[in-house]
C-alpha positions as CSV (number, residue, x, y, z in Angstrom):
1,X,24.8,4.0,7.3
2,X,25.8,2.5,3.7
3,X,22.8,0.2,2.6
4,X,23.1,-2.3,-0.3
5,X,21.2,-0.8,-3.4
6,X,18.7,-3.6,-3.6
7,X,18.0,-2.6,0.3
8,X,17.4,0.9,-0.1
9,X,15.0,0.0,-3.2
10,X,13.1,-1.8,-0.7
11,X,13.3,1.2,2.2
12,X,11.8,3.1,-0.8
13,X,8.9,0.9,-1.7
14,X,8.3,0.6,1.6
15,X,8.2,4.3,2.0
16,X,6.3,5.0,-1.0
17,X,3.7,2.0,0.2
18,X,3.1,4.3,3.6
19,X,2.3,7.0,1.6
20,X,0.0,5.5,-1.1
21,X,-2.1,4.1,2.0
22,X,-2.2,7.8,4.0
23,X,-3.5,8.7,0.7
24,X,-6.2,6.0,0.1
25,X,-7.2,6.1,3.6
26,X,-8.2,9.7,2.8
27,X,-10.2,8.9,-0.1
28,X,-11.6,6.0,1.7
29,X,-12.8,8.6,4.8
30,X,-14.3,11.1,2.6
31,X,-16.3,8.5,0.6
32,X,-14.5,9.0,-3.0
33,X,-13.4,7.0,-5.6
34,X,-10.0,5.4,-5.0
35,X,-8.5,4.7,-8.8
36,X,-7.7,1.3,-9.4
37,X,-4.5,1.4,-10.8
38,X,-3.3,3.3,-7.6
39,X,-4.7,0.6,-5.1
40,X,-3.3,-1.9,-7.2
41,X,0.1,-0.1,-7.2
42,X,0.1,0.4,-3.5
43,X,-0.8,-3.0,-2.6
44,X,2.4,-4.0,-5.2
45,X,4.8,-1.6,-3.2
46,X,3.3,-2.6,0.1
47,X,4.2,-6.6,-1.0
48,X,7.9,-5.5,-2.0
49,X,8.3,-3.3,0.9
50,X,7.2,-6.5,2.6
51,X,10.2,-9.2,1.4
52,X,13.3,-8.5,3.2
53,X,11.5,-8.5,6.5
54,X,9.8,-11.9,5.6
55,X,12.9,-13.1,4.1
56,X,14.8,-12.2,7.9
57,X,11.8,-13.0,9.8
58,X,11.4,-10.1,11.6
59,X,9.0,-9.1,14.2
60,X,8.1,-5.5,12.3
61,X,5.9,-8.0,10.4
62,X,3.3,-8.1,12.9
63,X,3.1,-4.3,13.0
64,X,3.1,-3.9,9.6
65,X,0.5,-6.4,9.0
66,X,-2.4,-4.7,10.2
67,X,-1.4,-1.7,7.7
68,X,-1.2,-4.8,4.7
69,X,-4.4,-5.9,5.3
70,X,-5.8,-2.5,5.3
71,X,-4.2,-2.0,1.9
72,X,-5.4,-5.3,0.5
73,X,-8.9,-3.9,1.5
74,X,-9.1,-1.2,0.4
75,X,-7.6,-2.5,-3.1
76,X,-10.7,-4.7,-3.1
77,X,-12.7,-2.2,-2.0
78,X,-11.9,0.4,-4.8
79,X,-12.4,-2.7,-7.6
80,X,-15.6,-3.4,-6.0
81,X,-17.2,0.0,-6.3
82,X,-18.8,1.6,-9.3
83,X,-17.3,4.2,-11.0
84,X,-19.1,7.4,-10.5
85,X,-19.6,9.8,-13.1
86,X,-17.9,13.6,-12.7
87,X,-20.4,14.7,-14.3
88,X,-23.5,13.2,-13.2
């Protein structure tokens, strides 16, 4: 299938957003730090992954929305802890 450019940019955010949160669910799990600049990335990615389904308002929204919260969480979550010290 031949995708517009600006719609496979989105595929790939989208795709990129999965991964960040598989990744920050781990942290999350195993009780370690979760950088901010990632979360913060990841919630970005998971918001433009977001806009062409909003824009055609399409039902995947309600199954990805459980998985946007979860991001927006743990974004808080990760600005909300203290950073621990490697060394301490």
């Amino acid at each position: 299938m031949d995708y517009p450019l600006t719609v496979k940019f989105f595929m790939l955010t989208g795709v990129l957003a999965w991964g960040m949160l598989f990744y920050m669910a781990i942290l999350w799990i195993k009780h370690r730090q979760i950088p901010k600049k990632f979360s913060a990335s990841a919630t970005l990615l998971a918001i433009l992954g977001l806009i062409p389904f909003m824009i055609r308002l399409d039902a995947i929204i309600f199954l990805a929305l459980p998985a946007f919260l979860f991001v927006i969480y743990l974004c808080h979550y990760s600005w909300s802890t203290p950073v621990t010290s490697k060394h301490a």
